[in-house]
C-alpha positions as CSV (number, residue, x, y, z in Angstrom):
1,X,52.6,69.1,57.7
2,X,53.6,72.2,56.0
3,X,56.2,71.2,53.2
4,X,57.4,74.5,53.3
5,X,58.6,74.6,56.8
6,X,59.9,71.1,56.4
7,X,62.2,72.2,53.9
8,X,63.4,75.3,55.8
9,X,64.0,72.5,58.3
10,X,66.1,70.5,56.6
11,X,68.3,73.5,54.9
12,X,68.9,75.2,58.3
13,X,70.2,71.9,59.7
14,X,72.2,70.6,56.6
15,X,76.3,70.7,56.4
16,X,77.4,74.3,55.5
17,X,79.0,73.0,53.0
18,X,75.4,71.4,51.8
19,X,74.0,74.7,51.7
20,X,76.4,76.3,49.3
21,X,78.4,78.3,52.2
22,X,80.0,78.2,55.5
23,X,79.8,80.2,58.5
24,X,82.6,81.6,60.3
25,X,84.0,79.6,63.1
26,X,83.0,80.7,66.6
27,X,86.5,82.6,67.8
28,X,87.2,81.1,71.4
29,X,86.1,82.1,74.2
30,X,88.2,84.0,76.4
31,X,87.6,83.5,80.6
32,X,88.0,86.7,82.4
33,X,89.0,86.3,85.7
34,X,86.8,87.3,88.6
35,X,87.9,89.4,91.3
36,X,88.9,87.5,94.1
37,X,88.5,89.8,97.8
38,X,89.3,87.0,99.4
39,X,92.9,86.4,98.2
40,X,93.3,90.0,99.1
41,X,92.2,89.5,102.4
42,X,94.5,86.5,103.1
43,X,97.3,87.7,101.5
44,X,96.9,91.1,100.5
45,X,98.3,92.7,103.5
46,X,102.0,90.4,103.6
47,X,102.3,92.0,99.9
48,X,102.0,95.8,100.9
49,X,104.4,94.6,103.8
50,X,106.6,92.9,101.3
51,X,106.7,96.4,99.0
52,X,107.6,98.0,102.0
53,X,110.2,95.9,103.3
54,X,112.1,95.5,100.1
55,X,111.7,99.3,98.9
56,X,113.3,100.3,102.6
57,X,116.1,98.0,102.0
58,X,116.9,98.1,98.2
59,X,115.6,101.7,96.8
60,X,119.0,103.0,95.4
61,X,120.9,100.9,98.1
62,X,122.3,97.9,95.8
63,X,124.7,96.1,97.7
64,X,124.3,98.2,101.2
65,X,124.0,96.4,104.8
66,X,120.7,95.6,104.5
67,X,120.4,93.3,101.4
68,X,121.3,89.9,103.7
69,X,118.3,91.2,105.6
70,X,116.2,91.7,102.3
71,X,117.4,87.8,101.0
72,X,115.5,86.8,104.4
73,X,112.1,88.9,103.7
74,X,112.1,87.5,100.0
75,X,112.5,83.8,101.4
76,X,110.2,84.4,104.3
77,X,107.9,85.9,102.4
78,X,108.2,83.1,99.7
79,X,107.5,80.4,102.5
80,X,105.1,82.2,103.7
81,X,102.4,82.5,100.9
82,X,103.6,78.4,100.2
83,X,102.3,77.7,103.3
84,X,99.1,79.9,103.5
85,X,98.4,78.4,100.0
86,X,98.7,75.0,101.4
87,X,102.2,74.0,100.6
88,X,104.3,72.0,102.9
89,X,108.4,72.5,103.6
90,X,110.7,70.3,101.5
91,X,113.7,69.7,103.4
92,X,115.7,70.1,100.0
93,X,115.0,73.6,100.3
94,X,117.5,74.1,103.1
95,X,120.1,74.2,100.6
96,X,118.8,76.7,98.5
97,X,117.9,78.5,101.2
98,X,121.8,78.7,103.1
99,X,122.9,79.4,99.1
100,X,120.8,82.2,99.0
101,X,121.9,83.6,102.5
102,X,125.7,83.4,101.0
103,X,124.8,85.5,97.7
104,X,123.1,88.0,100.2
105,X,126.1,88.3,102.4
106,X,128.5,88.4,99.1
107,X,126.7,91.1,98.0
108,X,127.4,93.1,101.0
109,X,131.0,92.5,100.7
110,X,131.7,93.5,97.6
111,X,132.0,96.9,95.4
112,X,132.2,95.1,92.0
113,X,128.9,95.8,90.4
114,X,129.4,92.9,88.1
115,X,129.1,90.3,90.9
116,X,126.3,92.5,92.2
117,X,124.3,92.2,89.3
118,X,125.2,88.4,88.8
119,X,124.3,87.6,92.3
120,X,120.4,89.1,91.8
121,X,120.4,86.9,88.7
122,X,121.2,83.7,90.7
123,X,119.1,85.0,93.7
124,X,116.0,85.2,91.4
125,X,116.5,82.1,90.1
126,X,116.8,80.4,92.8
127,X,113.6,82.3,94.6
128,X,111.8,80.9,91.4
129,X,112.8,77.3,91.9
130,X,112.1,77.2,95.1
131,X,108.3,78.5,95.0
132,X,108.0,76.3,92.0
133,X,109.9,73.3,93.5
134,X,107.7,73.4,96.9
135,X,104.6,74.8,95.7
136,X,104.5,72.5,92.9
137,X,104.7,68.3,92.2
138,X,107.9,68.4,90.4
139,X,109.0,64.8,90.8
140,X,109.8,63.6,87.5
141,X,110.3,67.0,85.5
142,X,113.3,67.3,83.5
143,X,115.8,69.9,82.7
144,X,113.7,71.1,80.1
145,X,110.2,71.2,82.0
146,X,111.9,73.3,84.7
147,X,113.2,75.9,82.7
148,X,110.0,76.5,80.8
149,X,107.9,76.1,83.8
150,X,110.3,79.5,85.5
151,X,110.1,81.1,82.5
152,X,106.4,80.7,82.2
153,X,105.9,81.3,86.0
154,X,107.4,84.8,85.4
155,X,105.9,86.0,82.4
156,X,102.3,84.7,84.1
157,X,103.2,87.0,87.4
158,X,103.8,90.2,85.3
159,X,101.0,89.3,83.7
160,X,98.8,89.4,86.4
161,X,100.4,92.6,87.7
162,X,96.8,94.4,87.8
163,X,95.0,91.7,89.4
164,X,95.4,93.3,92.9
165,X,93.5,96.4,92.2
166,X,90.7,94.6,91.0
167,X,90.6,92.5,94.4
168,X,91.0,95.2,96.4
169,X,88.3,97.4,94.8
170,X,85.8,94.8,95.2
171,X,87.3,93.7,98.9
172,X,86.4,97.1,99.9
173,X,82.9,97.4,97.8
174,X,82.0,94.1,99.9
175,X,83.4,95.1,103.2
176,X,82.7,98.7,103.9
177,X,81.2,98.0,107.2
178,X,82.8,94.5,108.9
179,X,84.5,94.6,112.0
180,X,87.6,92.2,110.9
181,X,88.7,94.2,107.7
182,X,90.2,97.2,110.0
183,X,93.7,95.3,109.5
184,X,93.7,95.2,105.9
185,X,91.9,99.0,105.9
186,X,95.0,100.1,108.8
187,X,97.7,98.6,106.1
188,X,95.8,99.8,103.4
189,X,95.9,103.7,105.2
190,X,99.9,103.1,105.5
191,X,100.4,102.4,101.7
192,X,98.1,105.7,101.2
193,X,100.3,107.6,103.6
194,X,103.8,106.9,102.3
195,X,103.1,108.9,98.9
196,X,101.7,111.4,101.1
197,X,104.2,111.7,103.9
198,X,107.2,111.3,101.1
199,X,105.3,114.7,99.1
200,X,104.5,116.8,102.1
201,X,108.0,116.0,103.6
202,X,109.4,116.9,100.0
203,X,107.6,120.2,100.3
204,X,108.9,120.9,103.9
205,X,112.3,120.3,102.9
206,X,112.1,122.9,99.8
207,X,110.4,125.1,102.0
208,X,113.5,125.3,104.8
209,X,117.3,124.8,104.7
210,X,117.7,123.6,108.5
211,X,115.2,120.9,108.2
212,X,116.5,120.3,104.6
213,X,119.8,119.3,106.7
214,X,118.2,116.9,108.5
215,X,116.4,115.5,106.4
216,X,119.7,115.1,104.2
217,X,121.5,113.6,106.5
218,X,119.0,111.1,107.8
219,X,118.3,110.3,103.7
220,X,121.3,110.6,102.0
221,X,120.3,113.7,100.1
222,X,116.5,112.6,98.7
223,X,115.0,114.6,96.4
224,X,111.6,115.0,94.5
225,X,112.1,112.6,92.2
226,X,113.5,109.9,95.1
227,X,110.1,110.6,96.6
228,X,108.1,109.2,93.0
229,X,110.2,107.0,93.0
230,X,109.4,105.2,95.8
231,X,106.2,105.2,95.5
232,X,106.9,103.5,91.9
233,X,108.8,101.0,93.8
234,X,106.3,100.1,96.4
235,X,103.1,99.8,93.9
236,X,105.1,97.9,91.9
237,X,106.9,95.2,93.9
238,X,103.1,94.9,95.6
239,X,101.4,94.2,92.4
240,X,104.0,92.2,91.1
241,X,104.4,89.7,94.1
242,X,100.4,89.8,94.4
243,X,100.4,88.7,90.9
244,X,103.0,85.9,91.9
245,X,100.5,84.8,94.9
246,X,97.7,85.0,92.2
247,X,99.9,82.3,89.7
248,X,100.0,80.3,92.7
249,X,96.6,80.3,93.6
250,X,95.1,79.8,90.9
251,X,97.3,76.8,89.7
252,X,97.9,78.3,86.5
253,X,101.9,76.9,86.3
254,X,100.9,73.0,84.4
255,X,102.2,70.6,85.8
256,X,101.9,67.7,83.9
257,X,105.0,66.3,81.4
258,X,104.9,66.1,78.0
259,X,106.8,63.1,75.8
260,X,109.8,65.5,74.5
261,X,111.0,62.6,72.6
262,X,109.4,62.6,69.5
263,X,111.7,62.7,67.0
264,X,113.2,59.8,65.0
265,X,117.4,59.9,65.8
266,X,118.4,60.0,62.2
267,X,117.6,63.3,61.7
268,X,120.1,63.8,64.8
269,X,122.6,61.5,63.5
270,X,122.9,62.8,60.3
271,X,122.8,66.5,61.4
272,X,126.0,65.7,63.9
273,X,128.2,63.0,62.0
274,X,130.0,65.4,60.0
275,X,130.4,67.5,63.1
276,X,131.7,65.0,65.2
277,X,134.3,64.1,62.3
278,X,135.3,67.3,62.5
279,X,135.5,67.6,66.1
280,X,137.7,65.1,66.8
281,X,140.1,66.0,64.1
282,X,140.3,69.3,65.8
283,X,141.1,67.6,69.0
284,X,144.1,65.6,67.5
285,X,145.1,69.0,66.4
286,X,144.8,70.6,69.5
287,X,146.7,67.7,71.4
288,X,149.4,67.8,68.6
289,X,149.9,71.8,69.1
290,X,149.2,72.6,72.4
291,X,149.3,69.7,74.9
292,X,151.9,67.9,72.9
293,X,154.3,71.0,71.4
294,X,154.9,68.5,68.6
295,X,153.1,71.3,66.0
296,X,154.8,74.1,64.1
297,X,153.2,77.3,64.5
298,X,152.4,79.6,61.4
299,X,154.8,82.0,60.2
300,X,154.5,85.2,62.1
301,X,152.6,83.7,64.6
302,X,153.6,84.1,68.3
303,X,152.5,82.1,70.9
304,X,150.9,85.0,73.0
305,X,148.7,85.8,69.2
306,X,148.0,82.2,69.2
307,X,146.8,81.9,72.4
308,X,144.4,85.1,71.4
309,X,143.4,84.0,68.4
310,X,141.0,81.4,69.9
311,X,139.8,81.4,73.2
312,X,136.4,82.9,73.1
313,X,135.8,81.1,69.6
314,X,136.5,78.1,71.7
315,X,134.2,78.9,74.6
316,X,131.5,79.7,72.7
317,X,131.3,76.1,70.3
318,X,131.5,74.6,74.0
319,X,128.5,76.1,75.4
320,X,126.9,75.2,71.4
321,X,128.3,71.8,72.3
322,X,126.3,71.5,75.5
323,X,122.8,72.3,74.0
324,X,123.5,69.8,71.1
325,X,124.0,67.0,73.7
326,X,120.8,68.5,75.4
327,X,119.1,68.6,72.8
328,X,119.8,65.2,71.6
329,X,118.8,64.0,75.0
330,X,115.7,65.3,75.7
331,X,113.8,65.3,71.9
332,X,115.1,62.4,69.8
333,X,114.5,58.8,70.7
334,X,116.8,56.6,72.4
335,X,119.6,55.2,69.8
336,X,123.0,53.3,70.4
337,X,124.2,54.9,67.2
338,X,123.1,58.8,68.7
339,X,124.2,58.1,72.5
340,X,128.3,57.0,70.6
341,X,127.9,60.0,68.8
342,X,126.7,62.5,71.5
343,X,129.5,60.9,74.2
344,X,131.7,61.6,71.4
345,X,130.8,65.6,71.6
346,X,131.1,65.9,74.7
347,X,134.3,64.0,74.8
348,X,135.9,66.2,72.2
349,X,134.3,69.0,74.4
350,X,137.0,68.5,77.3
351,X,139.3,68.2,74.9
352,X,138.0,72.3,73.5
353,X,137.8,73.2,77.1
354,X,141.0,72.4,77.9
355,X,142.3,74.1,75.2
356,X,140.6,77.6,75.8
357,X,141.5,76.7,79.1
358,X,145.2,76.6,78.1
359,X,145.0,79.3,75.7
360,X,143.6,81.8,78.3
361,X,145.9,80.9,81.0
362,X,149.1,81.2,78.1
363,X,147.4,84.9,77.2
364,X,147.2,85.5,81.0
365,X,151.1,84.8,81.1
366,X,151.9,87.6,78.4
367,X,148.9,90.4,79.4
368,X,148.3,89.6,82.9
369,X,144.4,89.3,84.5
370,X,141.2,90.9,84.0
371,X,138.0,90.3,85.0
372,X,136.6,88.6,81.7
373,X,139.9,86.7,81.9
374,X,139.2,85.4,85.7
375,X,135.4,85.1,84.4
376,X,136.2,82.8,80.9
377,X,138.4,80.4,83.0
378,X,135.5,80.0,85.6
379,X,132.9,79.8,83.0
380,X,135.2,76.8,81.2
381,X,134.9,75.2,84.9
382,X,131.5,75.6,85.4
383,X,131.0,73.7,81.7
384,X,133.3,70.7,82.5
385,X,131.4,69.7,85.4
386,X,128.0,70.2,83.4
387,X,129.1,68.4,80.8
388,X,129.8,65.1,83.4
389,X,126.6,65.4,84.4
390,X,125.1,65.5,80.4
391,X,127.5,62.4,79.9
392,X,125.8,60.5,82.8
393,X,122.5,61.4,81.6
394,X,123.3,59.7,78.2
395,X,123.7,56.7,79.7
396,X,121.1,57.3,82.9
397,X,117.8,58.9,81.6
398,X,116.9,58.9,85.2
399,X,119.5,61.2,86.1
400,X,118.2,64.7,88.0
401,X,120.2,66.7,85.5
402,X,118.6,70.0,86.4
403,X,119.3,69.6,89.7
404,X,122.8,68.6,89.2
405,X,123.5,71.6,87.2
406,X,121.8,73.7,89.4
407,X,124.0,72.7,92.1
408,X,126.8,72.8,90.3
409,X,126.2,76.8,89.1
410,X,125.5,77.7,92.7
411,X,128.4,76.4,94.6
412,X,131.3,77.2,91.8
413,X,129.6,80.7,91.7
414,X,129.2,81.5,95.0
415,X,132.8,80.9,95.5
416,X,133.5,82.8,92.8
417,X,131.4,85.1,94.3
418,X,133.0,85.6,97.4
419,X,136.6,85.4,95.8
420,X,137.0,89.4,95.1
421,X,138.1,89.2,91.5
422,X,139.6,92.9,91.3
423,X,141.5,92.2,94.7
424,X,143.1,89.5,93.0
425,X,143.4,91.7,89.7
426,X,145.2,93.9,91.4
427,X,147.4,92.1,93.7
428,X,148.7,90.2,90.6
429,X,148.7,93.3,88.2
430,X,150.0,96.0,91.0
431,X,152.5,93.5,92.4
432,X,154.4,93.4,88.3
433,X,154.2,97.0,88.1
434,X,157.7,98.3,88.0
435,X,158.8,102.2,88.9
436,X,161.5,104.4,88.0
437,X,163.2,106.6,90.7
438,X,160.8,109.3,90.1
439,X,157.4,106.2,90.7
440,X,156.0,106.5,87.3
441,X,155.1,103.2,85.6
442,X,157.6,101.7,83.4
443,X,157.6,98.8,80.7
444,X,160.2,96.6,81.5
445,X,160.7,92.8,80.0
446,X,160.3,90.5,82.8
447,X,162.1,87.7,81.1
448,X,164.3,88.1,78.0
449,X,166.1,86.0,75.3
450,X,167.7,86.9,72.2
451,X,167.1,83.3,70.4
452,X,162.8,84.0,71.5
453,X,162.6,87.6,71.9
454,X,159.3,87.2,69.0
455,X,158.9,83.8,70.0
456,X,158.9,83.2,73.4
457,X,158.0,79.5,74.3
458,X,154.6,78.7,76.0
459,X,156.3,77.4,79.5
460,X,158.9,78.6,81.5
461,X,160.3,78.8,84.8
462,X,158.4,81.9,85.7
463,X,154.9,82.1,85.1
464,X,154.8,86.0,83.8
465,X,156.8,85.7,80.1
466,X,156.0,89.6,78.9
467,X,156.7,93.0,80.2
468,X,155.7,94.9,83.5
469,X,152.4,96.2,83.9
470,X,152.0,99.3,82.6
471,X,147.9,99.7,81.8
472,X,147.0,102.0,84.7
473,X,143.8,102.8,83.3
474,X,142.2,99.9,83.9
475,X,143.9,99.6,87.5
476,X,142.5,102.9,88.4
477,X,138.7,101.5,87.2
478,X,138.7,98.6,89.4
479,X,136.1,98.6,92.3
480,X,136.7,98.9,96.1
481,X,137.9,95.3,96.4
482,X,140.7,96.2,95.5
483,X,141.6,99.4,97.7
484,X,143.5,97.4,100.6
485,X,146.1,96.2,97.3
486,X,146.0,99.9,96.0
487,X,145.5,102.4,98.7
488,X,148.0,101.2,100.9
489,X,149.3,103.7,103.8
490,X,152.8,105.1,101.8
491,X,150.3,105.4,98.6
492,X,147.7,107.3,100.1
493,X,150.8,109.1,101.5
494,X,151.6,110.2,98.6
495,X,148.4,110.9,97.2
496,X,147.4,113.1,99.9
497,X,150.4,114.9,99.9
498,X,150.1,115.5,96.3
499,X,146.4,116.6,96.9
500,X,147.3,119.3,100.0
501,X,150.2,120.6,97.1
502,X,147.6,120.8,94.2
503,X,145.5,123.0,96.5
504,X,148.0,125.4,97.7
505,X,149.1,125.9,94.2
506,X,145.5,126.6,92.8
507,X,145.2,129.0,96.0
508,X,147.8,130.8,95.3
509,X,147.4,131.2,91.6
510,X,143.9,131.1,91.0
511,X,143.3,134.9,90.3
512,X,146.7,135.7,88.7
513,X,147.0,135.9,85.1
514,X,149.1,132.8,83.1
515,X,152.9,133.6,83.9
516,X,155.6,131.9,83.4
517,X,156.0,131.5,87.2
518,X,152.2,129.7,87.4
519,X,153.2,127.6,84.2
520,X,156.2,126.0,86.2
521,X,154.4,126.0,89.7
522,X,151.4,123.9,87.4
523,X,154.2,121.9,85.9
524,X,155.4,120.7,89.1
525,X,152.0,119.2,90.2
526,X,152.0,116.8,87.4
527,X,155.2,115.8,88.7
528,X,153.4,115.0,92.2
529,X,150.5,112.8,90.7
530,X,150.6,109.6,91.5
531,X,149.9,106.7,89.1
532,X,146.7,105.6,90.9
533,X,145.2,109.3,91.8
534,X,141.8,108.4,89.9
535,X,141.2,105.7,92.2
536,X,142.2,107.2,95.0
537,X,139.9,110.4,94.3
538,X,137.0,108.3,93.5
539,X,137.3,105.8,96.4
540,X,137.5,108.5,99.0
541,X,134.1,110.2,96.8
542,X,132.5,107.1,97.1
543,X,133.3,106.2,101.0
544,X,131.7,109.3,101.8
545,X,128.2,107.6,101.3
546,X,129.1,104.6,103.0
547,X,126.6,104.9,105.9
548,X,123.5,103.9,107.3
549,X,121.8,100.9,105.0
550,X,124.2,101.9,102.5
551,X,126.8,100.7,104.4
552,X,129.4,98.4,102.3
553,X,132.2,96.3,103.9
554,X,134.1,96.7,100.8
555,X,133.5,100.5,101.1
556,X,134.4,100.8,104.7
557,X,137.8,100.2,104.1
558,X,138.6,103.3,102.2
559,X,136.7,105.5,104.8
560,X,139.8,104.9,107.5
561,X,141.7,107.4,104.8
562,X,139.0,110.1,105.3
């Protein structure tokens, strides 16, 4: 045997290490994904439909008539691709589905754009759980597994935004000639002719002012850039919910639960002892001070500036408060010591809540509502209840906390949902307003006393302590929901009378130099204004559009004035 090629042998074979150097480690293999025609052919066409459906209903149409009917396309559409991927019906999902219904309807109902946008949050949220919830085996996932499993669910869909192109090139490549692809090539044709109908109609109504009319009318005024637009829209939302249906398919959302609990509980002991000391002295001096008025306030302190010296500090240590307890629930092992200590937390949390609670309403009393107002004591709600569920799960590790607190979100926001926050706004705010005999706003004290004019105490007989109302800016902002407390029939009255004046006036004057006789005649318009003539000339503005799928309860009301 050749001693040579023995020894080559033996060095090839030997440790790196052996042979004086190592090799680079192989870098991993990445899998590309094959195209898959078939997907496309199954589901392909209920995802062009899907674009369609929702760019009809929601393409610059946010809270119009027709978003209760695009809530049912998104959950039919949901179901639908479950069950074509195998999935059966969960009869828990009849909840979610009747609270998704309600957020649709809300939305139709109401002006404010912050419920608006809220209520797509929860809707997509919910949409998410229940693909996830059906599609997937989730008995025995936690709070934690959930919320990572969404979150990875959507960041895998966008990531497989592209996948549909590469299906459908190589559905058609293998399909140019059979028989049973003409419904996917017909759908496919529609997709093609929207961009082109939408270009060629854009064209046409450049081209001539009579069927530019029509067009307007039928369209609400589209333009060039509407036209790109929806096209962007409907490649989008199709590549997007194709990449959903792809997630699905492929199973690439994992399942299986990991052992969060990991972590000795002296690390969380010792990290919240101190805290908790604290906590619960704070409590005894919140009880002392607010609850029990046994307390002395600081010089130069008034209860009104005490009231908002603390609130949002407040709300924000309680929703710190309820990730410590969560996090001392779901990652450190079980202890007596840490389960005293985290029912202590949340114990002293009431106590916080109730005193933001207090604080808000006393602030509320002195400088009357607003929406973040309305929002913080519904948000201090919301918290209470999810921290009875945390304290049950303390004691219960078998308790469905997720579920609980998804519950528990939907319901309290739906009804705050439906409960028109500027109507109420307004009909508190409005209703304190006090006029002169000329109707401007004035600032009168609504309850006075020498001995507490700086000081007034926290409770009285009547709930309002300060002055009137006076801040007609923020009155004038609110949305629609609150036209039937604003716009009633003497105000618009008044406003229109105002408005018929205002135009004579500029009729008359508009081509004369600046007198002394236009001077006064100008004059005696700002006399006519009326305190709420920005609202009024934006609401009737806005009502104008109300029609067709941008039809808005809320909105209608205002157009009886037109």
């Amino acid at each position: 045997m050749n001693t040579d090629n023995l020894q080559e042998t033996i060095v090839t074979n030997a440790d790196p290490q052996v042979r004086g150097y190592a090799y680079p480690p192989m870098p991993p293999r990445i899998e590309v994904r094959k195209a898959n025609p078939e997907l496309m052919k199954k589901l392909g066409p209920s995802a062009i439909i899907y674009a369609l459906f929702l760019t009809l209903c929601l393409y610059k149409n946010p809270n119009g008539i027709t978003y209760p009917f695009y809530v049912a396309g998104t959950i039919g559409f949901s179901a639908y691709i479950i069950k074509k991927l195998g999935a059966s019906w969960k009869k828990e999902n009849i909840l979610v589905v009747t609270a998704c219904f309600l957020l649709g309807i809300s939305t139709c109902l109401t002006d404010d754009a912050r419920i608006v946008f809220m209520n797509k949050l929860l809707l997509l949220f919910l949409n998410v759980y229940f693909i996830l919830h059906t599609y997937c085996n989730t008995s025995g996932w936690r709070f934690g597994k959930y919320v990572t499993a969404m979150c990875d669910f959507g960041v895998k869909s966008f990531g497989k935004i592209f996948t549909p192109f590469s299906d459908l090139g190589e559905y058609i490549r293998l399909h140019k000639n059979a028989k049973n692809s003409q419904v996917l090539y017909a759908l496919i044709g529609v997709g093609i002719s929207v961009p082109l109908i939408l270009i060629v109609g854009g064209l046409l109504v450049s081209a001539d002012l009579v069927f530019k009319d029509a067009v307007d009318t039928m369209f609400n005024g589209w333009d060039l850039a509407d036209i790109f637009g929806v096209v962007l829209w409907i490649i989008f939302y199709f590549a997007f919910s194709y990449g959903m249906i792809t997630v699905l398919q492929e199973k690439d959302i994992n399942e299986k639960i990991k052992d969060c609990k990991q972590f000795p509980p002296i690390i969380a002991i010792m990290s919240t002892f101190v805290i908790t000391i604290i906590y619960v002295l704070f409590s005894y001096i919140q009880i002392t001070y607010l609850f029990g008025e046994k307390g002395i306030l600081p010089e130069g302190f008034t209860y009104a500036e005490y009231a908002r010296e603390g609130f949002f500090q407040l709300l924000f240590v309680c929703i710190l408060n309820l990730m410590i307890v969560l996090v001392g629930i779901n990652l450190f092992k079980e202890s007596k010591i840490l389960k005293t200590i985290l029912c202590v937390i949340s114990l002293c949390t009431f106590v916080m809540i109730a005193s933001s609670a207090y604080r808000m309403i006393l602030y509320i009393r002195f400088y009357y509502l607003t929406f973040l107002r309305i929002f913080v004591l519904w948000a201090l709600v919301v918290i209470a209840l999810l921290m009875i569920g945390i304290i049950v799960q303390i004691f219960k590790k078998n308790f469905p906390l997720f579920q609980y607190g998804l519950t528990i979100i939907t319901i309290c926001y739906i009804i705050f949902s439906f409960s028109r926050p500027d109507y109420l706004i307004a009909k508190v705010n409005v209703g304190n307003m006090v006029f002169n005999v000329r109707g401007y706003v004035t600032e009168e004290p609504l309850w006075y006393s020498e001995e507490n004019e700086n000081n007034l105490p926290p409770m009285q007989e009547q709930f309002f302590l300060g002055h009137s109302y006076t801040d007609k800016w923020y009155i004038n902002g609110l949305c629609a929901d609150a036209a039937p407390v604003i716009m009633t029939e003497d105000s618009v009255k008044a406003y229109q009378e105002y408005d018929t004046f205002k135009k004579e006036i500029h009729a008359k004057y508009e081509e004369e130099v600046w007198t002394d006789e236009k001077q006064a005649a100008y004059k005696e318009i700002t006399k006519k204004e009326t305190w709420n003539k920005t609202y009024m000339e934006r609401m009737l503005k806005e009502a104008e559009e109300c029609k067709g799928r941008k039809y808005n309860f809320s909105k209608a009301f205002v157009k009886q004035f037109l």
